[in-house]
C-alpha positions as CSV (number, residue, x, y, z in Angstrom):
1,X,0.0,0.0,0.0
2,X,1.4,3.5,-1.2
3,X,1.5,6.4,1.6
4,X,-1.0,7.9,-0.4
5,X,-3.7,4.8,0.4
6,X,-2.3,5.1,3.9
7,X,-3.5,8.6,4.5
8,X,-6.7,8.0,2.8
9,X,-7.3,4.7,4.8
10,X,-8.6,2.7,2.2
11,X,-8.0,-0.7,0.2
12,X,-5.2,-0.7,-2.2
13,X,-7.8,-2.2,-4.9
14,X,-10.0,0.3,-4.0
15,X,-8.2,3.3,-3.8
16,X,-6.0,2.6,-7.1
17,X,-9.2,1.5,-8.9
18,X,-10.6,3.8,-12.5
19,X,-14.1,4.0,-12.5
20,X,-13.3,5.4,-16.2
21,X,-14.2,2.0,-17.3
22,X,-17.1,1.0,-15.2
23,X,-21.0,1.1,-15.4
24,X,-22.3,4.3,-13.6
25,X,-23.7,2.5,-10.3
26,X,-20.4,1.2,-9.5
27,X,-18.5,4.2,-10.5
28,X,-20.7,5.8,-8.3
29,X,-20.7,3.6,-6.0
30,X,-16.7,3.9,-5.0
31,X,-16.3,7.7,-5.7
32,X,-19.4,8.0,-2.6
33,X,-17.0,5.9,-0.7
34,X,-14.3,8.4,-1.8
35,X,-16.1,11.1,-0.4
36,X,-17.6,9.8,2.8
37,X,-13.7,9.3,3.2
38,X,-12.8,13.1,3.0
39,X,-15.6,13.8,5.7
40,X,-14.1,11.3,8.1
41,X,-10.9,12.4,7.9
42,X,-11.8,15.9,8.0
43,X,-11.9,18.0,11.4
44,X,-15.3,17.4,13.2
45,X,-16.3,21.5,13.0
46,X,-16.2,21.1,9.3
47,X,-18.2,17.8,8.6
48,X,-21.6,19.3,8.6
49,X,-20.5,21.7,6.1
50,X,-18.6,19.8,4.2
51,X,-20.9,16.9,4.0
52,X,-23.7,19.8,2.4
53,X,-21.1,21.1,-0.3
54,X,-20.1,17.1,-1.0
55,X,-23.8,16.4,-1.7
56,X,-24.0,19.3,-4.2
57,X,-20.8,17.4,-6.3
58,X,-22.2,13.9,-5.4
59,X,-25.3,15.4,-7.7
60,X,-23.1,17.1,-10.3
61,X,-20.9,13.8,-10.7
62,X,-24.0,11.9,-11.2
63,X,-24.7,13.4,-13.8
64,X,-21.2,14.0,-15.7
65,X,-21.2,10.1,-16.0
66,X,-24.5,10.3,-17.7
67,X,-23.2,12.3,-19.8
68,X,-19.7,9.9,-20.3
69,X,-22.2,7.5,-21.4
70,X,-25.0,9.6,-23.8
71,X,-22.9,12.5,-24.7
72,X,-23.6,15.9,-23.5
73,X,-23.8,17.4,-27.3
74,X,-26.4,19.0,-28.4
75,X,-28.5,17.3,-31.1
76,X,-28.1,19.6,-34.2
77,X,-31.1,18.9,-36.2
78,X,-33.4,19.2,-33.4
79,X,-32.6,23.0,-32.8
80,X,-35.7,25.1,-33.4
81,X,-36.3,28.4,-34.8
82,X,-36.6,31.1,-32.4
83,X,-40.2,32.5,-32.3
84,X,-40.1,36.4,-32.4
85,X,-41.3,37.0,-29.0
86,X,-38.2,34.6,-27.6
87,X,-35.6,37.5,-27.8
88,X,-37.1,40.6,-27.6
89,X,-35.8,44.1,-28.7
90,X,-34.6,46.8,-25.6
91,X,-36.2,49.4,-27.3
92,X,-39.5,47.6,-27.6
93,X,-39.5,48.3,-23.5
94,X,-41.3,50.4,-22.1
95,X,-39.6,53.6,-20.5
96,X,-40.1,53.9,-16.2
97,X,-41.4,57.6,-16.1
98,X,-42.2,57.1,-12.7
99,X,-42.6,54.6,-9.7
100,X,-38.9,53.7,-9.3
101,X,-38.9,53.2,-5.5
102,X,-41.9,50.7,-5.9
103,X,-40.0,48.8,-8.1
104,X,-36.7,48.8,-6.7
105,X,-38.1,47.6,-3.4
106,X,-38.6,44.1,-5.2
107,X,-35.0,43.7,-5.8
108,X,-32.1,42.9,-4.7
109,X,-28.7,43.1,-6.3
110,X,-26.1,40.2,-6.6
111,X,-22.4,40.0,-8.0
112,X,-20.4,37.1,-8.6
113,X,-17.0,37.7,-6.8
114,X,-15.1,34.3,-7.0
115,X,-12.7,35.5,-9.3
116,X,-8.8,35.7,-8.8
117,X,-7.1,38.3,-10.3
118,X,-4.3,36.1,-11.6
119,X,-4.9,36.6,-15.4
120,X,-3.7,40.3,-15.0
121,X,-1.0,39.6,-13.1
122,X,-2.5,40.5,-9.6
123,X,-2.9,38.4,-5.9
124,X,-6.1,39.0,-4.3
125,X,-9.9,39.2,-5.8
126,X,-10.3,40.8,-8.9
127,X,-12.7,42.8,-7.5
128,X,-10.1,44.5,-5.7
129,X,-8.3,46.2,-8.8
130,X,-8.2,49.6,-9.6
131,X,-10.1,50.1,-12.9
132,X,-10.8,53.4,-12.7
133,X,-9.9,56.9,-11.2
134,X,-8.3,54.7,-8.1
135,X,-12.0,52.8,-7.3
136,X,-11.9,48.8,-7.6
137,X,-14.8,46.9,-9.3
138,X,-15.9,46.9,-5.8
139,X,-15.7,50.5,-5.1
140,X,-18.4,51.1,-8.6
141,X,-20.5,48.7,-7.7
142,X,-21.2,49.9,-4.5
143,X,-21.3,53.6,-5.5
144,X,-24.0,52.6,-8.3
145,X,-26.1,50.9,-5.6
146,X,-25.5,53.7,-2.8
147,X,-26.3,56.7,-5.6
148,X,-29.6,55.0,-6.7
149,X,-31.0,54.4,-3.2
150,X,-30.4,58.0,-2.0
151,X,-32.2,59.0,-5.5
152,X,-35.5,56.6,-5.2
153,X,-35.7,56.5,-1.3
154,X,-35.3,52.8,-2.0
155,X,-33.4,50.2,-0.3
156,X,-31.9,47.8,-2.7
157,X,-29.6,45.1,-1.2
158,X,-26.0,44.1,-2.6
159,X,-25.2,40.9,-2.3
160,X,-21.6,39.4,-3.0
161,X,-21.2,35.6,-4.0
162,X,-17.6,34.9,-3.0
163,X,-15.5,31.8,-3.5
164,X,-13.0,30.4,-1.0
165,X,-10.2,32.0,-2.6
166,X,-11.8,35.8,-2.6
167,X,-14.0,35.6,0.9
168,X,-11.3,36.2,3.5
169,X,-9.9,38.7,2.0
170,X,-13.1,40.8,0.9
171,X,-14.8,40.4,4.4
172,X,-11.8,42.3,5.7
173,X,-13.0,45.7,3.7
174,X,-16.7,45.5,4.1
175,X,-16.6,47.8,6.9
176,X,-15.6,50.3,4.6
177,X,-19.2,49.8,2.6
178,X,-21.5,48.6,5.6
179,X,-22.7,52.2,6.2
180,X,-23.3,53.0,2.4
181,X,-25.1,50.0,1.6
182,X,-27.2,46.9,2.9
183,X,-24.3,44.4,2.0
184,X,-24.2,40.7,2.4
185,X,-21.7,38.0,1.6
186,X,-21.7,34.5,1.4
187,X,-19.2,32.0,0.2
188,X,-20.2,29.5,-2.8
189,X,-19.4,25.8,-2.5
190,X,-16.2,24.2,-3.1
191,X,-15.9,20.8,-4.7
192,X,-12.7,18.0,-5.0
193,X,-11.2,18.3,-8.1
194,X,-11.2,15.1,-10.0
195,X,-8.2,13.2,-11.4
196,X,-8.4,12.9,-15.0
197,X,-6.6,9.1,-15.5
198,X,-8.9,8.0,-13.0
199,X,-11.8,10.3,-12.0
200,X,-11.5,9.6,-8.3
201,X,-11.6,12.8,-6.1
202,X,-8.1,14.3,-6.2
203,X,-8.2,15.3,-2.5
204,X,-6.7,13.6,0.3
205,X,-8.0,15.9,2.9
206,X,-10.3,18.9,3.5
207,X,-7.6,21.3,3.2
208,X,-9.2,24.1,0.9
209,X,-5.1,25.5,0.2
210,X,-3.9,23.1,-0.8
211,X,-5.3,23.3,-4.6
212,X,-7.2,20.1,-4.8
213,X,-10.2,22.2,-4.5
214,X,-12.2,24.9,-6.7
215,X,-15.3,26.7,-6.6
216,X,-17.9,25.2,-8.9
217,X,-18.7,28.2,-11.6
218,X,-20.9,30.7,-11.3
219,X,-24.2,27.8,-11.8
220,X,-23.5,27.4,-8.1
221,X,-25.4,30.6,-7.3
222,X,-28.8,29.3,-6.7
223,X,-28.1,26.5,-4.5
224,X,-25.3,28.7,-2.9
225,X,-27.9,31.4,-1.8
226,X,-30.7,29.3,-0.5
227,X,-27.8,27.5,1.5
228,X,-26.9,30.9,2.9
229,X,-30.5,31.7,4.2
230,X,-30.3,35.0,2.0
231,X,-33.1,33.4,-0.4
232,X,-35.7,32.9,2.1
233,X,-34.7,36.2,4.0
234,X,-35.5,38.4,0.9
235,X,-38.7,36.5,0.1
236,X,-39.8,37.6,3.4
237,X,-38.8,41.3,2.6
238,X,-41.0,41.3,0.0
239,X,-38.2,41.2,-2.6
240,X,-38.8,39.6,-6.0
241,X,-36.4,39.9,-8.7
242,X,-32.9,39.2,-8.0
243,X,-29.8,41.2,-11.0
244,X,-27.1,38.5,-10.9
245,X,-24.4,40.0,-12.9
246,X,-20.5,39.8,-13.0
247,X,-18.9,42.1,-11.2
248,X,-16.4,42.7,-13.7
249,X,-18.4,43.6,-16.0
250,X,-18.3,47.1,-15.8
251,X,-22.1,47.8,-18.0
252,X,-24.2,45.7,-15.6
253,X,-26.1,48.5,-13.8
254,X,-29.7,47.8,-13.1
255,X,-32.1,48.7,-15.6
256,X,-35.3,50.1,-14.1
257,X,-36.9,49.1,-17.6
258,X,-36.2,45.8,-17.4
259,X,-37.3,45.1,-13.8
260,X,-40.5,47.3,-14.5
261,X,-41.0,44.8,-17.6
262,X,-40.7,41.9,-15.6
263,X,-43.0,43.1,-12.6
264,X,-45.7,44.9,-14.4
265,X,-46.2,42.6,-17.6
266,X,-47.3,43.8,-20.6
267,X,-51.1,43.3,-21.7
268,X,-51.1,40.1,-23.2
269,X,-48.2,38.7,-22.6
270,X,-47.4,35.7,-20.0
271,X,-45.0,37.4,-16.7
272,X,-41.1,35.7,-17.3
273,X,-39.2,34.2,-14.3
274,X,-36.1,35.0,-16.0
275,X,-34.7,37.3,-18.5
276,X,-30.9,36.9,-19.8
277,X,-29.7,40.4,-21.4
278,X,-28.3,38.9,-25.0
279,X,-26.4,41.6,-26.8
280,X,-25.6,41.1,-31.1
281,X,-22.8,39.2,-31.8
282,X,-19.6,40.6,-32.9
283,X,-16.3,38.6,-34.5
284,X,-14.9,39.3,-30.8
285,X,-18.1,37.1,-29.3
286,X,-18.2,34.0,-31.2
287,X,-17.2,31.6,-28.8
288,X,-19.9,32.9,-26.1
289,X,-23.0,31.3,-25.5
290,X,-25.8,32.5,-27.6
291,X,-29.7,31.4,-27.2
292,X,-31.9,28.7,-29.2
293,X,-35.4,26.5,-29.0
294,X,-34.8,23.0,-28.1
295,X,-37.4,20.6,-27.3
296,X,-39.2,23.7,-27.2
297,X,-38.2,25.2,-24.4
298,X,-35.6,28.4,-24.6
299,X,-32.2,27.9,-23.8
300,X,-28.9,28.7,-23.4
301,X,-26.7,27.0,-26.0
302,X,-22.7,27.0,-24.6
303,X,-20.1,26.1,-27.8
304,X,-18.9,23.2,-25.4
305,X,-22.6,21.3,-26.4
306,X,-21.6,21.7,-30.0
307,X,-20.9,18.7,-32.2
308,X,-16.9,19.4,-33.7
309,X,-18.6,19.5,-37.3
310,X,-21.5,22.3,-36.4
311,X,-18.2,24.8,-34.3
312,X,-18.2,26.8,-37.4
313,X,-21.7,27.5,-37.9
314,X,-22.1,28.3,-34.4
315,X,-19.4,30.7,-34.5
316,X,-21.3,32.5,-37.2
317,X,-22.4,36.5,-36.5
318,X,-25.2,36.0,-39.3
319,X,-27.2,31.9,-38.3
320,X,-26.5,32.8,-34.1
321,X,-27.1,36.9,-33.9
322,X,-26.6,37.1,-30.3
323,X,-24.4,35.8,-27.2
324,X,-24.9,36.0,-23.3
325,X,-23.7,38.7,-21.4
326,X,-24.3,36.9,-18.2
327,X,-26.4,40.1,-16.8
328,X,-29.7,38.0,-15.4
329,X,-32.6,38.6,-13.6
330,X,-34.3,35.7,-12.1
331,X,-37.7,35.5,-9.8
332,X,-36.8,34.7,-6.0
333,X,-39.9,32.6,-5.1
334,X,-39.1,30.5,-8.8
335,X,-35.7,30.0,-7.6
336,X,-37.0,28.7,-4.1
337,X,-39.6,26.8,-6.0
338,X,-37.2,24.9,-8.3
339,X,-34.4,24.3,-5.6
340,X,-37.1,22.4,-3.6
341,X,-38.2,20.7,-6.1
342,X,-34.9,19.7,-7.2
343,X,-35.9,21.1,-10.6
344,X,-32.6,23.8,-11.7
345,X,-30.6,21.3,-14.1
346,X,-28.1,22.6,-16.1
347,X,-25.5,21.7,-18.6
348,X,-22.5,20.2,-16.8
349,X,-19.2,22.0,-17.6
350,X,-16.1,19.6,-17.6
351,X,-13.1,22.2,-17.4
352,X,-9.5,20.1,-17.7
353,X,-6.9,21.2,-16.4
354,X,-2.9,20.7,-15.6
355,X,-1.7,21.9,-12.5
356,X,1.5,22.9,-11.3
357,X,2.9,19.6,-10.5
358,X,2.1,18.5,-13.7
359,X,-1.2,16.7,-12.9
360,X,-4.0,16.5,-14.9
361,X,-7.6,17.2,-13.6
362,X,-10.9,18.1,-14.3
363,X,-13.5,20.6,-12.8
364,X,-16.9,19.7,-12.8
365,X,-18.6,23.2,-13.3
366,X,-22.3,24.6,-14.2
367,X,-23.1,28.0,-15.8
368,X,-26.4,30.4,-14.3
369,X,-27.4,31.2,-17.7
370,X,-28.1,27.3,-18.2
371,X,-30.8,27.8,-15.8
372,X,-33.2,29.5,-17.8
373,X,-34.3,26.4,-19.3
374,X,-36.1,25.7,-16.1
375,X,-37.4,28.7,-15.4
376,X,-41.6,29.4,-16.7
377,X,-41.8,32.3,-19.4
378,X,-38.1,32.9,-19.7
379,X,-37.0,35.1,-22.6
380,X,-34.0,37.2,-24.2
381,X,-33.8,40.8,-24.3
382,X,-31.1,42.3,-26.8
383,X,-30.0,45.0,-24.9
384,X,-27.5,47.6,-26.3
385,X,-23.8,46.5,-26.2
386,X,-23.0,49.1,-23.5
387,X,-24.1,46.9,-20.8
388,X,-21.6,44.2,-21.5
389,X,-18.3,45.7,-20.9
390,X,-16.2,43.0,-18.8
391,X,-12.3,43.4,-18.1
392,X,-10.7,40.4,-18.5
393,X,-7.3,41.4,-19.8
394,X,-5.2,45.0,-20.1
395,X,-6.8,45.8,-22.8
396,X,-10.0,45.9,-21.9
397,X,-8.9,47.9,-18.4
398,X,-7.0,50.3,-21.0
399,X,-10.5,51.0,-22.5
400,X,-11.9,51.1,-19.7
401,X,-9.3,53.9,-18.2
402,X,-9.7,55.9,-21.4
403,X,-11.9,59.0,-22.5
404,X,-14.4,56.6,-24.4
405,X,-16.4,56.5,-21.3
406,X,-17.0,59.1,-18.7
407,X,-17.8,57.8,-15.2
408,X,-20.8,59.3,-12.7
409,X,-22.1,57.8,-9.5
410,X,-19.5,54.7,-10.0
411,X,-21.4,53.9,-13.2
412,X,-19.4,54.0,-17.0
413,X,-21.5,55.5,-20.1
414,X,-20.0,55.8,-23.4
415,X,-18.6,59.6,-24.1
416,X,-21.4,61.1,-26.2
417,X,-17.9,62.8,-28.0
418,X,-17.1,59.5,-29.9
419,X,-18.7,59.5,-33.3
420,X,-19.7,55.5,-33.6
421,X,-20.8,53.7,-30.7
422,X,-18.3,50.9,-31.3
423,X,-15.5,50.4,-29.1
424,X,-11.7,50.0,-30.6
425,X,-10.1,46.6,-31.5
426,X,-7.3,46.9,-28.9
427,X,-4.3,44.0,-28.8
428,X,-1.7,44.5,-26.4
429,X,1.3,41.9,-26.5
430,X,2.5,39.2,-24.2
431,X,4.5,39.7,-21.8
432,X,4.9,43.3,-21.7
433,X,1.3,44.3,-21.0
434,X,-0.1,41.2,-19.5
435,X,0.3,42.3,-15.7
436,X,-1.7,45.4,-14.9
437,X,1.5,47.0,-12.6
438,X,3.7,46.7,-15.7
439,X,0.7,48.0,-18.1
440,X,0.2,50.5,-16.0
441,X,4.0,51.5,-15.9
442,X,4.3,52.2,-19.4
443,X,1.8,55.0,-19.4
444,X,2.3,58.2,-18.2
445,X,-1.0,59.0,-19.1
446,X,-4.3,57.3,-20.8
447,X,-3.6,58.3,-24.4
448,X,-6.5,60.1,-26.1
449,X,-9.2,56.9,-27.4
450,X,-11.9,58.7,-29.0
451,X,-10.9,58.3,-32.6
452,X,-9.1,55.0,-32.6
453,X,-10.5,52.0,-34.5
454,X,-7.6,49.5,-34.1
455,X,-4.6,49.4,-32.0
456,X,-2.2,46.4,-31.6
457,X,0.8,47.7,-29.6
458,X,3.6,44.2,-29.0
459,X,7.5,44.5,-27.5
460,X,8.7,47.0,-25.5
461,X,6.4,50.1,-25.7
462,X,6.4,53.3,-23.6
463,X,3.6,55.9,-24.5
464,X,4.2,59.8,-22.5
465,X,1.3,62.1,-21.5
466,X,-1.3,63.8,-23.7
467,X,-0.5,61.0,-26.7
468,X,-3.5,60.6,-29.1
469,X,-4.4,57.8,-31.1
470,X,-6.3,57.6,-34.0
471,X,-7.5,55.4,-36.8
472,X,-5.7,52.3,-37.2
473,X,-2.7,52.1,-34.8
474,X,0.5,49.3,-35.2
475,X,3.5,49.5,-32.6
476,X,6.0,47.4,-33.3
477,X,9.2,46.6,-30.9
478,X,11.2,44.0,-32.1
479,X,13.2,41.9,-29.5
480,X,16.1,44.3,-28.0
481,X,14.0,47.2,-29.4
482,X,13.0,49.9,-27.3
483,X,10.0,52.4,-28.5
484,X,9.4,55.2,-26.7
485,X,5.9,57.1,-28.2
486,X,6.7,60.7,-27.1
487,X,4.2,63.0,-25.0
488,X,1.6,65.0,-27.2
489,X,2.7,63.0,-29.9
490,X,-0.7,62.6,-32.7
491,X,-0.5,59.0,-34.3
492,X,-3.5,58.7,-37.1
493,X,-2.9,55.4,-39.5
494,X,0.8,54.5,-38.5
495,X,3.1,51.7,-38.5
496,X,5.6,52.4,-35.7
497,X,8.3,50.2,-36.1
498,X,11.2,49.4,-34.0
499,X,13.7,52.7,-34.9
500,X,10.6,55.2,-34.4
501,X,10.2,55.4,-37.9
502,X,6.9,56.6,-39.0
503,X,4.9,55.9,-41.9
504,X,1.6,55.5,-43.6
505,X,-0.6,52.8,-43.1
């Protein structure tokens, strides 16, 4: 028996055994044994809690085997047009002229805060970064909230979701917000990542450092906030509608048009439990998840479902017009309603992955949108592309930072100065621009935005203050190259190669 076997106390058959090759039941059968394992040798404070986040992935394994076996793909020639009233335009909305504290009473607020800030080169939640003027994701969020409930007189909860890696450390600044807002937090599950060779729970221990662990995706929220007690809470407050939105996404601001649609119905038309905001697709968009009728039911179609010989026709900006923006507005008492009932089934997500020490995993992982499916009356509305504007990378925060937008109340609107509502085609090369402290080092100030169309800026690239940036922008710094773009320098349809030479593009 390894020292692996040892620490998990079980057989050497046992523990060593695939259940790639088995029939479900048995597969099943040994990975339950797996995880009633982890709970025994985990500390006796944490067994309750762990047991209740073990059942969620217990579920959520269940039916990744399923899917082994059937496939998870969707089936092409089943997909069925969508009826016109399945998407609906924004504009078709009506406008709130009045009545906004009535309706913001029904709702509450929610953004998902499990991510790291890794990708851009930062330690900590993302939510933490400084995207604009010196606030943090956080800081806008809760300035949008506190500005709109001094406005209406209204009261409108925010409501983190956290994950273990981004909880400690944001519960350590909520005094900072407590008096603005009516905050709350809670912390998402965590699930054992699974061993790809084997699919056996990679864990040997409830040790949530010690990166055999991960928070599910953001499909965790439902059953995340009816654990928390928040669900039931706000029913009993009289609160309705929940916003779940990313809080990097920098566009998500509640929409008083869209919550007045979905409390006060139109004449004629059947009240939705759920409303996705879809915005059109551009060339940027076509891996995001973009709506259909299956089995005829609305739904959220993710390119992971796709058969290998449909990816291109999925891809397509003219057959699939739209994608998710992840900004969604769900019904409380539908979500209570469905969790009991055991009724919110979504697609499941198999994310692989190679960590450090060269092992290979996978994460079992769910998406909110999927939920939709579930939900009675849901529908699409194609809202205008300024309420999707995420930062994932530098460039995005570099848009972000610029004069295309102008910032009140901790909310970004696009600068009424900029001729075409379109945002630039920004490319800013590994490594030199990856991390936001270097990005931000090679700017003395944001250069001027409002007439670019295209920038790609690669190698070692310093721009001074007042620079200005129009039409279609190309820096190049070849290896051992050094360009430095001087201060107040105009650039309008150059190629800047490595010697500062500038020409015509």
């Amino acid at each position: 028996m390894d020292s692996k076997n040892q620490r998990m106390g079980t057989p050497p058959l046992e523990r060593h055994q695939s259940v790639v090759m088995l029939d479900s039941s048995d597969a099943m059968h040994i990975v339950k044994m797996d995880l009633a394992n982890l709970i025994m040798k985990s500390p006796s404070e944490n067994r309750e809690e762990l047991k209740s986040h073990l059942e969620g992935f217990e579920h959520l394994f269940q039916r990744f085997l399923v899917d082994r076996r059937v496939g998870n793909h969707i089936i092409w020639d089943k997909i069925q047009p969508l009826p016109p009233d399945a998407v609906l335009p924004y504009f078709t909305i009506s406008e709130v002229t009045s009545g906004a504290k009535a309706l913001l009473d029904k709702l509450v607020v929610l953004k998902l805060n499990g991510g790291l800030g890794t990708s851009m080169g930062c330690v900590g939640p993302k939510s933490l970064i400084s995207v604009r003027d010196d606030s943090t994701f956080l800081d806008l969020n809760v300035q949008q909230i506190e500005y709109m409930n001094n406005k209406y007189g209204s009261n409108v909860p925010l409501v983190l979701m956290n994950s273990f890696n981004t909880h400690a450390d944001t519960e350590r600044i909520r005094f900072k917000y407590e008096r603005r807002v009516d905050l709350h937090m809670f912390q998402q599950s965590y699930y054992p990542r699974v061993l790809k060779e084997t699919l056996r729970p990679y864990p040997e221990k409830f040790d949530l450092k010690d990166g055999c662990w991960y928070p599910p995706g953001h499909g965790d929220v439902y059953a995340s906030l009816k654990r928390s007690g928040l669900l039931e809470k706000f029913i009993k407050d009289g609160k309705e509608f929940i916003f779940i939105s990313n809080i990097d996404n920098l566009g998500a601001t509640v929409d008083l048009n869209i919550l007045n649609f979905l409390l006060n119905p139109p004449q004629g038309s059947k009240p939705a439990e759920f409303v996705m905001e879809v915005t059109d697709k551009t060339r940027s968009d076509v891996k995001g998840g973009t709506l259909i009728m299956f089995e005829d039911r609305l739904q959220l179609l993710e390119i992971a479902q796709v058969p290998k010989d449909h990816v291109d026709e999925f891809k397509s900006i003219t057959k699939f017009k739209v994608f998710n923006t992840n900004n969604l507005w769900a019904n409380l008492n539908a979500i209570d309603r469905l969790i009991k009932a055991d009724s919110i089934q979504t697609e499941v997500i198999a994310n692989r992955k190679t960590l450090g020490d060269g092992t290979n995993v996978i994460q079992l992982e769910t998406a909110a949108g999927a939920a939709m499916r579930n939900f009675t009356g849901a529908i699409g509305i194609n809202v205008p592309r300024s309420r999707f504007l995420p930062v994932k990378k530098t460039s995005d925060l570099l848009l972000t930072m610029s004069n295309l937008f102008t910032m009140r109340h901790g909310a970004l609107t696009n600068n009424p100065a900029r001729s075409y509502p379109s945002l630039p085609l920004v490319k800013l090369g590994d490594p030199d621009f990856t991390k936001v402290r270097e990005f931000l080092d090679r700017f003395d100030s944001i250069p001027d935005l409002l007439e670019l169309d295209h920038l790609t800026v690669s190698g070692d690239v310093t721009f001074g203050k007042g620079v200005s940036l129009k039409g279609t922008v190309i820096i190049i710094a070849n290896h051992g190259d050094r360009i430095d773009i001087p201060a107040n320098a105009c650039l309008e349809n150059k190629i800047v190669s490595g010697n500062l030479r500038i020409r015509d593009h």
